[in-house]
C-alpha positions in Angstrom: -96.0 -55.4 29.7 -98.6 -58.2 30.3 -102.3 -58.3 30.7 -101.4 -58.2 34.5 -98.8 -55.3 34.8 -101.0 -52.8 32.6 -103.1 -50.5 34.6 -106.5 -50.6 34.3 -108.8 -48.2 32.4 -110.4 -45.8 34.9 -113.6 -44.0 34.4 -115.3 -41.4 36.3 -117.9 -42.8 38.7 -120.7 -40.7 36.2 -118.8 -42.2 33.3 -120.5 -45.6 32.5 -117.7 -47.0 30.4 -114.2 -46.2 31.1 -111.9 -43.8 29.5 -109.3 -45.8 27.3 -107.6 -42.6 25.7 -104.5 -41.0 27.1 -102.8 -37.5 25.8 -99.1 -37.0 27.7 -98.7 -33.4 27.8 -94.9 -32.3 28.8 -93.5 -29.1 31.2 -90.2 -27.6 32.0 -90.1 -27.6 35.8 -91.5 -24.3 36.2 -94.3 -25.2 34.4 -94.9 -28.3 35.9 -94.8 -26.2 39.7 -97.7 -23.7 38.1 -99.9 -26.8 37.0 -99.3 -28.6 40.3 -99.7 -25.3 42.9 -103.0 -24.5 40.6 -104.2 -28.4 41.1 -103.5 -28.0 45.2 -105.6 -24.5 44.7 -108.0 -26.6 43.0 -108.0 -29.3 45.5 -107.5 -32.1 42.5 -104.6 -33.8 41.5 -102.5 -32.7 38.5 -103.3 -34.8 36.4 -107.0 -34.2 36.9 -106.5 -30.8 37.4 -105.1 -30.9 33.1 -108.1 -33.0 32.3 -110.7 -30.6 33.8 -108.9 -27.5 32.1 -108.8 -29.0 28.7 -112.2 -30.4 28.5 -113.8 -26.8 29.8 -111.5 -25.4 26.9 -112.7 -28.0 24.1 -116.1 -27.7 25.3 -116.6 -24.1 25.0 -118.2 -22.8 22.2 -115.0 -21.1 21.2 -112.1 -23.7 22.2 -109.6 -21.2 20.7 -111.0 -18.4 23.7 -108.6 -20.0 26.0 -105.6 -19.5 24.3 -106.8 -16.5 22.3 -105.5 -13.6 24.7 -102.5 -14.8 25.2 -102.1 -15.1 21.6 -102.9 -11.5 20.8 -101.1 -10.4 23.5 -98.0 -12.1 21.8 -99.2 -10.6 18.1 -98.9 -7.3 19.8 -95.8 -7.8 21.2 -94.5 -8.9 18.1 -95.8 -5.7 16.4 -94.4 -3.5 18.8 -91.0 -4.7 18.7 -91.2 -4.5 14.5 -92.0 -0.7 15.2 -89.2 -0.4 17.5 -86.8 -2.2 15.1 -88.4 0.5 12.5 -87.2 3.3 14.7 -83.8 1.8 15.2 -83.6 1.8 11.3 -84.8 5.8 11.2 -82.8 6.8 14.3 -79.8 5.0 12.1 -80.6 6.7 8.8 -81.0 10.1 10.6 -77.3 9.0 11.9 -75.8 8.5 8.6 -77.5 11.5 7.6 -76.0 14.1 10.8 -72.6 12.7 10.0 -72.9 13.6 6.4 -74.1 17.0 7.0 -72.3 17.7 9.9 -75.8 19.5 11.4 -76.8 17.7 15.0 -79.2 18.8 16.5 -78.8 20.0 20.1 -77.7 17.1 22.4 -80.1 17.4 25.0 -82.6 17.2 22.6 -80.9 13.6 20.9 -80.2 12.3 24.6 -83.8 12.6 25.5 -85.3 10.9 22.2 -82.2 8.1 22.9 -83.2 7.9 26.2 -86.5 7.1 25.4 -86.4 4.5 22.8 -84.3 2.6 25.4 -87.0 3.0 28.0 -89.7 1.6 25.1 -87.5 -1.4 24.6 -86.8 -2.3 28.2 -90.5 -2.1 28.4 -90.9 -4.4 25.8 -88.3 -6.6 26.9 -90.2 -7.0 30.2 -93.5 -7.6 28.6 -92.1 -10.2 26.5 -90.4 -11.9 29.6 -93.6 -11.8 31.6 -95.6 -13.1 28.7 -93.3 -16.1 27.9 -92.4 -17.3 32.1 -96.1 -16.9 32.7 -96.2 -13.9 34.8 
């Protein structure tokens, strides 16, 4: 590309010298429809729209703040789903143990807790699909 064919630097009209570094963040297309509908909220353009956001999150006095809850929010996650992979692991042991001594307890009482451990993981399962498609 020649002299001619670049673009030129642009600066804000309260910049007084222009603004010569680029970043060139990527999306999936649904992320790239949540940045664009939020920049048509915004009344910017996308590309400004990404600008404004990361400078307000650089410039806080905590630049990790803007990413921090959904972070935490993903920690838990994860530490829920290692306690339900810990009940999977007693509910098998208690198994091998039934089978062994041939004493179940009454079925209405093992349906219930079975039915409930499904319920916690379908609720986790949801969670997790909320928190990663940005729901």
């Amino acid at each position: 590309m020649n002299e001619r064919q670049r673009p030129a630097p642009r600066r804000r009209l309260r910049d007084k010298q222009l603004r010569e570094h680029r970043v060139h963040p990527r999306y999936n297309d649904d992320e790239i429809a949540l940045v664009q509908k939020a920049a048509v909220l915004s009344r910017m353009k996308p590309g400004g729209y990404v600008a404004e956001c990361a400078l307000a999150a650089a410039r806080a006095d905590d630049p990790t703040a803007a990413v921090a809850d959904y972070r935490a929010l993903v920690k838990t996650l994860m530490a829920a789903n290692r306690q339900l992979g810990k009940i999977g692991n007693n509910l098998n042991q208690l198994t091998w143990h039934l089978n062994k001594d041939g004493a179940w307890p009454h079925l209405d009482t093992v349906q219930r807790l079975l039915e409930r451990v499904e319920a916690s993981i379908a609720e986790l399962d949801t969670a997790v699909a909320q928190v990663t498609e940005g729901r």
